[in-house]
N, C-alpha and C positions, 0 to 999 in steps of 0.2 A: 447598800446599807439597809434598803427595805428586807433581808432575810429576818429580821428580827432582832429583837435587844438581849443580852448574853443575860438579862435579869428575867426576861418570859416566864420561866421555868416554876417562879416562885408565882408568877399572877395567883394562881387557883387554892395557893396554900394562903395567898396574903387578902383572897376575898372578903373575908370579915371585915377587915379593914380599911377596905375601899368602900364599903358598905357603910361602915360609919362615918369616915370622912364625906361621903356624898350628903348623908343624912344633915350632918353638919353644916352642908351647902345649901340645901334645901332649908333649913331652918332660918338660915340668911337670908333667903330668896334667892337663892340660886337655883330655881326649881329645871333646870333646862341641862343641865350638867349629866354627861354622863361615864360608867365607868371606862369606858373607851377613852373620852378624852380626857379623864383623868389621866391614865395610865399612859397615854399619851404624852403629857405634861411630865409625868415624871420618866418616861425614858426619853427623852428628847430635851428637857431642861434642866430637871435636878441630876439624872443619871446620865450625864451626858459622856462624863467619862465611870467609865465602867471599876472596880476594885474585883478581882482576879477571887479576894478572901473570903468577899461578903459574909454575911451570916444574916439570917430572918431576920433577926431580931432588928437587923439594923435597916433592913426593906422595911419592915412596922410603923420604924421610929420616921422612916422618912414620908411614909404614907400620911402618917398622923402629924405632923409638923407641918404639912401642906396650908399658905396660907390663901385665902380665898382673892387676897388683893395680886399676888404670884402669880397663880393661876389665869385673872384676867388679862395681869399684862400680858402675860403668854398668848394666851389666846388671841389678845387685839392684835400682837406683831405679826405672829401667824397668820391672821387672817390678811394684814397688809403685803402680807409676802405673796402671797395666792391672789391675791386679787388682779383682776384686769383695770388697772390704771393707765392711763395715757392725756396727755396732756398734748395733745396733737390740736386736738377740736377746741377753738376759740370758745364757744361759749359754751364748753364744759370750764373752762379756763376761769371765766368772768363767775362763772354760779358757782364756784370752788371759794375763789375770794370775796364774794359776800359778805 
């Protein structure tokens, strides 16, 4: 599934608009945000299932509806996905329930 998202194609036409949803981020404090894991975010959670018909306008709409608290959740789950957890070692066990 890593070949790519069937929506790629539009990234470079839909730049402006990752450009100002970042900015958007960054005015929030989001300064750490980038267009990658933007774009990320939206083929992997909002684009998850793909529409054959698309049209830009509706890549836009999706770009710009992105909400910052979305995005985090996204993020935290992802990152608990990938991470190396193990609960083997006792007193990782004991410092976890603190």
């Amino acid at each position: 599934m890593e070949n790519g998202h069937a929506y790629d194609h539009f990234r470079s036409e839909v730049h402006p608009a990752l450009v100002s949803k970042l900015e958007e981020f960054h005015v929030l404090g989001y300064d750490s945000v980038s267009e990658n894991e933007l774009w990320k975010f939206l083929t992997r959670k909002k684009w998850k299932k793909t529409k054959g018909d698309i049209h830009i306008y509706e890549i836009i709409e999706d770009v710009l509806a992105v909400k910052v608290s979305d995005f985090i959740s996204f993020t935290t789950i992802e990152s608990y996905k990938t991470a190396e957890f193990s609960l083997d070692d006792e007193n990782e066990l004991k410092e976890l329930l603190k």
